[in-house]
C-alpha positions as CSV (number, residue, x, y, z in Angstrom):
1,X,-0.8,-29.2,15.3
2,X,1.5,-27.5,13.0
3,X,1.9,-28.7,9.9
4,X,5.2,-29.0,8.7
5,X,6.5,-26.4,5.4
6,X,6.3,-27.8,1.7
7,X,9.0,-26.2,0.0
8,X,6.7,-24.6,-2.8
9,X,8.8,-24.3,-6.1
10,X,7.3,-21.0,-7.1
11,X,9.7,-20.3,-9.7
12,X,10.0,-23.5,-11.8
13,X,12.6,-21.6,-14.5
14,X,15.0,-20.3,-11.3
15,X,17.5,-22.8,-12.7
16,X,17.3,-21.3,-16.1
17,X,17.0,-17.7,-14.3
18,X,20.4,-18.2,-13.0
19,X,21.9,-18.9,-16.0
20,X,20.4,-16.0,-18.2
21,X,21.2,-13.5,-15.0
22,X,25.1,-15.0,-15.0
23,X,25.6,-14.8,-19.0
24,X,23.7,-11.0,-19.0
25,X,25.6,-9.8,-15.7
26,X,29.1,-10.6,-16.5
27,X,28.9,-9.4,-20.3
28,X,27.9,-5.4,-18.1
29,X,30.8,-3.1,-17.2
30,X,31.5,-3.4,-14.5
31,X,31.0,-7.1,-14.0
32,X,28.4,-8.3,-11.7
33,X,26.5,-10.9,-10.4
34,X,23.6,-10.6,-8.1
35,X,23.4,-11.3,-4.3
36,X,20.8,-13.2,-4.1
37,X,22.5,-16.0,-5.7
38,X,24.7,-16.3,-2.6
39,X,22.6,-17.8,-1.2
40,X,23.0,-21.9,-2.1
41,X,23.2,-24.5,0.7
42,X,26.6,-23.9,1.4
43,X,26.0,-20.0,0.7
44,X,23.4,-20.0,3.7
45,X,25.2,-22.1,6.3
46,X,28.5,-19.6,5.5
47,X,26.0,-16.3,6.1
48,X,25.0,-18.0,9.2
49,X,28.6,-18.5,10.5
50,X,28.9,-14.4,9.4
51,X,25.8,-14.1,11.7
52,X,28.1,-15.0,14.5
53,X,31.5,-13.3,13.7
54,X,32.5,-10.6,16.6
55,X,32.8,-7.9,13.9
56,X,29.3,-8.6,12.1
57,X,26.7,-6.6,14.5
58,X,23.9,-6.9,12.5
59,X,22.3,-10.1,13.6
60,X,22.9,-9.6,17.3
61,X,21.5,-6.2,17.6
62,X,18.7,-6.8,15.6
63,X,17.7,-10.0,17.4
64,X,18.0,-8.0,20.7
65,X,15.7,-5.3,19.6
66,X,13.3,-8.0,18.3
67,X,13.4,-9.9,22.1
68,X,12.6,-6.4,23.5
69,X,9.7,-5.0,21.8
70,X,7.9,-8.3,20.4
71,X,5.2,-7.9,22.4
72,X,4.4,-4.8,20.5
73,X,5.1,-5.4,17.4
74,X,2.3,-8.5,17.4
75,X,-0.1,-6.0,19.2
76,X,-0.9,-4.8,16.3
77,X,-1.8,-8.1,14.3
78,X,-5.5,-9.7,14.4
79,X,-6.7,-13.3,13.7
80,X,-7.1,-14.5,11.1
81,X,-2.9,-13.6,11.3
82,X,-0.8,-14.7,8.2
83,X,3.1,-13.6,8.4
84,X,5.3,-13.5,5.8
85,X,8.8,-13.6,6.0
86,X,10.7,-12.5,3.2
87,X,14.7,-13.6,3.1
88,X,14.0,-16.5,5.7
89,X,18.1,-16.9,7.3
90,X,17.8,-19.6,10.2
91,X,14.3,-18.9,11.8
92,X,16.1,-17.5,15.0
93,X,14.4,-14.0,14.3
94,X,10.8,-14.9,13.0
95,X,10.8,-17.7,16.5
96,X,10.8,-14.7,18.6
97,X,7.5,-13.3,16.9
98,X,6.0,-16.5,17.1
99,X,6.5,-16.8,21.2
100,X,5.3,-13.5,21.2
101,X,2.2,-14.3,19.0
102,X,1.7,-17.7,21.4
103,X,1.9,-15.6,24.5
104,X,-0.3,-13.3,23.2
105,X,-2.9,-16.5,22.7
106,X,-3.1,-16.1,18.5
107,X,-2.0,-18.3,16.1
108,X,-0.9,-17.6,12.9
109,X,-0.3,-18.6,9.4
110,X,3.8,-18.2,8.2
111,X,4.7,-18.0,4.8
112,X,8.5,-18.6,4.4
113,X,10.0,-17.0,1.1
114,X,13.8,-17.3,0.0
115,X,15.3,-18.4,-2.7
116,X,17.8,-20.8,-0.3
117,X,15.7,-23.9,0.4
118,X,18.6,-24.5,2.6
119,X,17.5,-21.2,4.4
120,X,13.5,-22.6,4.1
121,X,14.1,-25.5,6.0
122,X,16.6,-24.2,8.8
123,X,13.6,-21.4,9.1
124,X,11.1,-24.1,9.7
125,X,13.2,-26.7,11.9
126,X,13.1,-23.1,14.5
127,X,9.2,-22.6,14.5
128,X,8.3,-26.3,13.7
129,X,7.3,-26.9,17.4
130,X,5.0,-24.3,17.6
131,X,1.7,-25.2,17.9
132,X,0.8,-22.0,17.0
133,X,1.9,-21.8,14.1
134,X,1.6,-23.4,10.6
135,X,4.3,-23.1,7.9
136,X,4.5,-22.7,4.3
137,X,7.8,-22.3,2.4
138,X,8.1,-20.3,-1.2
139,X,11.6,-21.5,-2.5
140,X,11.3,-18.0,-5.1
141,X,11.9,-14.2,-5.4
142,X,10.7,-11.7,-2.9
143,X,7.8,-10.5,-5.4
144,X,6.6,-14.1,-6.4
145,X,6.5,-15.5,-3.0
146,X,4.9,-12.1,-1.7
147,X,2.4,-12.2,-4.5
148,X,1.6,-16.1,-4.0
149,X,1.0,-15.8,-0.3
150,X,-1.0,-12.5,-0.5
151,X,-3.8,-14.6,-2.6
152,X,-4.3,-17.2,-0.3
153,X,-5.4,-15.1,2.8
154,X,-8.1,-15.2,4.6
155,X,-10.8,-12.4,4.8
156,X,-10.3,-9.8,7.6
157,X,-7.2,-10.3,10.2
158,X,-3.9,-8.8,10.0
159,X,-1.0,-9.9,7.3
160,X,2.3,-8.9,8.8
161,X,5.3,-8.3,6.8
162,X,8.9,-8.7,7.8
163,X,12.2,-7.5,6.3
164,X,14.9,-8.0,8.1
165,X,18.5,-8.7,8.3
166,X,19.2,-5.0,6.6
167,X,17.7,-7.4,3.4
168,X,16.6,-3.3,2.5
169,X,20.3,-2.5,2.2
170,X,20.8,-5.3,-0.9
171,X,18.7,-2.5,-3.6
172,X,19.8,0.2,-5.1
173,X,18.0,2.8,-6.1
174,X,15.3,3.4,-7.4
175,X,14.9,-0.6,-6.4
176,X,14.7,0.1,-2.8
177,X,11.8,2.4,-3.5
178,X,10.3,0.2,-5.8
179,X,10.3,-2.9,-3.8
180,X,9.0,-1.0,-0.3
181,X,5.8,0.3,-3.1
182,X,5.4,-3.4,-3.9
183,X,5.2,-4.7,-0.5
184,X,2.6,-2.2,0.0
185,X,0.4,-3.5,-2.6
186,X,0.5,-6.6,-1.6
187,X,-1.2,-5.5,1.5
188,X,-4.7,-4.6,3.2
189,X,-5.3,-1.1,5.1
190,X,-4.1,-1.7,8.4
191,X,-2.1,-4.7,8.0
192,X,1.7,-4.0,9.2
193,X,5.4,-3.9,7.9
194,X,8.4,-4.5,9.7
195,X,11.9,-3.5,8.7
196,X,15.0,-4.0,10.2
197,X,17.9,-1.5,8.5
198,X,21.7,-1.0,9.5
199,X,22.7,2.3,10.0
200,X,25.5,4.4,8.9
201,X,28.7,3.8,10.7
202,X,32.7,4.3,10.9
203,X,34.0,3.2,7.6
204,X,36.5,1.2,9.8
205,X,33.7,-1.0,12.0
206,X,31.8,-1.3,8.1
207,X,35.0,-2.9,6.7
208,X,35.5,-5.3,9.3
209,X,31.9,-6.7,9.5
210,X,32.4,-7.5,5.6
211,X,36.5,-8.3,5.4
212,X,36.8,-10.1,8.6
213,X,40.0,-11.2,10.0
214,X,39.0,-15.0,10.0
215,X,38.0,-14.8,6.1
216,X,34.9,-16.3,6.5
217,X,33.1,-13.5,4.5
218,X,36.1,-14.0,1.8
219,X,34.7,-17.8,1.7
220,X,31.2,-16.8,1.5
221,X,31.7,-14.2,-1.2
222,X,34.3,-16.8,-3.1
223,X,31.5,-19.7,-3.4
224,X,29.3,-18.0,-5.1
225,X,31.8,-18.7,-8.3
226,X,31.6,-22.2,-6.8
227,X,28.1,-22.0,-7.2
228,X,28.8,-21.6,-11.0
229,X,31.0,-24.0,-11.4
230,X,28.4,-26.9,-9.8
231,X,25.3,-25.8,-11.0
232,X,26.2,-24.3,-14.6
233,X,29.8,-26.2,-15.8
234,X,31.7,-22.9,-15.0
235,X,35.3,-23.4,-15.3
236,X,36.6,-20.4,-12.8
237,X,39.5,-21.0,-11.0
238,X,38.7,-19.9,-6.9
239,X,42.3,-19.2,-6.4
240,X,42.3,-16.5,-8.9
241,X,40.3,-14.3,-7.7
242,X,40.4,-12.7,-4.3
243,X,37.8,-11.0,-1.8
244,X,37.7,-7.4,-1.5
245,X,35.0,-5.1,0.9
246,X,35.1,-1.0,-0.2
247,X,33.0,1.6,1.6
248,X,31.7,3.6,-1.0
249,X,30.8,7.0,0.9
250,X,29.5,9.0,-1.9
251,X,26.9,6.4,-2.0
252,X,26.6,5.6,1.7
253,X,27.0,1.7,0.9
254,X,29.6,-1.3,1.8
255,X,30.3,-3.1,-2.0
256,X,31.6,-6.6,-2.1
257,X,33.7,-7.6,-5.2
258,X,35.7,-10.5,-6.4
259,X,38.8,-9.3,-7.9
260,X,40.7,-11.6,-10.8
261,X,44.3,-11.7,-10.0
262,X,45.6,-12.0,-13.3
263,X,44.2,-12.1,-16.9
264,X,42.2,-14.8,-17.8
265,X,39.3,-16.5,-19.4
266,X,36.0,-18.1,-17.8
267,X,34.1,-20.4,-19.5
268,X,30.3,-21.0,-18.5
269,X,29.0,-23.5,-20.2
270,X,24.9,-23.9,-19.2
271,X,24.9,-19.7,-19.5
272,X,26.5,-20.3,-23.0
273,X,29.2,-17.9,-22.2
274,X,33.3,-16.8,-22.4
275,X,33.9,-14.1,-20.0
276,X,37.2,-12.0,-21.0
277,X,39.1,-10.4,-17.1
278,X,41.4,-8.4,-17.1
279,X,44.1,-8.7,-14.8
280,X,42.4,-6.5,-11.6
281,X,39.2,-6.6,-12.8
282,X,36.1,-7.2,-10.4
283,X,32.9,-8.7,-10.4
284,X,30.9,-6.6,-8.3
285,X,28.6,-9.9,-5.9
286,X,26.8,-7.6,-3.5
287,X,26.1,-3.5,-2.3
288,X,24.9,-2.8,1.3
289,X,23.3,0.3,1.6
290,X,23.6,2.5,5.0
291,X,20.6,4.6,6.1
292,X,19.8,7.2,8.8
293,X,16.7,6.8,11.2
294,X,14.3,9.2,9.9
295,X,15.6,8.6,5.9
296,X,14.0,5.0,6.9
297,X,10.6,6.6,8.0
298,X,11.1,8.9,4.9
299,X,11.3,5.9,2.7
300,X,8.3,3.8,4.2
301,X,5.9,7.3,4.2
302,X,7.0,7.8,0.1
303,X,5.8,3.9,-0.3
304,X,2.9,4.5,1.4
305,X,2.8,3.4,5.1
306,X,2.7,5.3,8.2
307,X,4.8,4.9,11.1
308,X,4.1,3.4,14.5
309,X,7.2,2.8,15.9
310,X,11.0,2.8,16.0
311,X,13.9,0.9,17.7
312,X,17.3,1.8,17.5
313,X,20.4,0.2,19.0
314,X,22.6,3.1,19.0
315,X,25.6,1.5,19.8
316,X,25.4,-1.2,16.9
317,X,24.1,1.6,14.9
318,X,21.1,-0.4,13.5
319,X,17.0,0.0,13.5
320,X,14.1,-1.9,13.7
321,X,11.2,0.1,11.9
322,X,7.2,-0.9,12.4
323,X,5.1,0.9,9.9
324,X,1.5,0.3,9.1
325,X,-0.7,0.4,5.7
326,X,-2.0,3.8,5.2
């Protein structure tokens, strides 16, 4: 019988996190605010209408790969199985490793990690029939929730990592590098990573997938200043500030910023803050990084794991990586 997620509160200060990150992030040059933290209820349910824009490929592709070569991917997990998920979205692409761990006759643990509990439970309403599966849900960071399910396995068995949704693309470097090195420690000899990673393409097809014609994008990138305004008394005006996607070649990455139309003051009142804009100025929400197929494999080898297979869908430009512990 599978028992249904409790949405664990890892993190009991992310409240206060939020504010500390907003007041410390605005005061840089340039301004920023971090991406995870676009990620609220309403945040999560925009990113899942993106998920299903013409122009966004991501989603699609990756989900197509996934339907293809499931089979193999849970070839190489064992009972005792635990998964972990990190950066949960809607469950669509986690169901298909469960049906593939059901028709391979396993069962398996799932630990759910995102920061969203919006995300959390539309991830477990998608595996919650499953009988072969039970569900836990971290409502934290990557790290904590990786770290907290990591001690409660089981000796022996496999523990299966995903990252997916190009969730890679969101750290800079040397973060990216950082964080793959982290996921390896959290894991056994032999147990298995999974990482799904947009490719470079035309600046033009990049722009669309994060300007797109029907604004939706602009509407997900504009509430997370909404977000501010709910959860910490901010007093920014949404009209004043409008969308903006750049390709940033030298860097091979797509940057999302929030540009103030005029000049003006911001007052946050939980982060203890008075933010001075410029007329022009950004607040820089959210990078994607690009990478090339065998820069992936480069990255995963320098963190410590050894290939075993690669997917690419050459046409949406995107790969599905499966490494194992070395």
């Amino acid at each position: 019988m599978t028992r249904m997620p409790a949405i664990i509160e890892a993190e009991a200060g992310l409240a206060r996190q939020f504010a500390d990150d907003v007041r410390r992030d605005l005061r840089k040059s340039p301004k920023e605010l971090q991406s995870k933290y676009l990620y609220d209820a309403l945040g999560s349910s925009l990113f899942e209408a993106i998920c299903r824009l013409p122009w966004y490929r991501i989603t699609r592709s990756e989900l197509g790969l996934l339907v293809r070569f499931a089979p193999r991917i849970v070839s190489v997990v064992r009972e005792p199985a635990m998964l972990v998920e990190l950066g949960c979205g809607s469950g669509e692409k986690i169901s298909v490793v469960i049906d593939a761990i059901a028709q391979a006759g396993q069962s398996a643990r799932l630990h759910l990690i995102d920061i969203s509990e919006e995300a959390l439970r539309q991830s477990a309403r998608a595996v919650g029939s499953s009988a072969h599966v039970s569900v836990v849900g971290h409502r934290s960071t990557y790290e904590e929730g990786l770290r907290r399910a990591a001690a409660t396995r089981e000796p022996g068995g496999t523990m299966l990592v995903l990252l997916l949704g190009s969730n890679i693309g969101n750290f800079d470097e040397p973060a990216a590098g950082e964080f793959l090195a982290t996921i390896r420690r959290a894991l056994r000899f032999g147990d298995a990573f999974l990482l799904g990673a947009d490719l470079v393409k035309p600046e033009a097809e990049l722009i669309l997938a994060y300007d797109d014609p029907l604004g939706v994008t602009a509407a997900f990138n504009k509430n997370l200043l909404s977000r501010i305004n709910e959860e910490l008394g901010g007093a920014f005006d949404l009209t004043a500030f409008d969308h903006r996607a750049v390709w940033n070649a030298a860097e091979r990455r797509v940057e999302m910023h929030l540009v103030s139309r005029r000049a003006q003051e911001v007052h946050i009142a939980a982060a203890d803050v008075t933010i001075q804009f410029a007329s022009g100025e950004s607040i820089w929400t959210e990078s994607s990084y690009k990478y090339e197929p065998d820069e992936i494999v480069e990255r995963g080898a320098r963190a410590g794991f050894r290939l075993l297979d690669q997917w690419t869908d050459r046409s949406a430009r995107f790969a599905l990586t499966l490494f194992t512990a070395a």
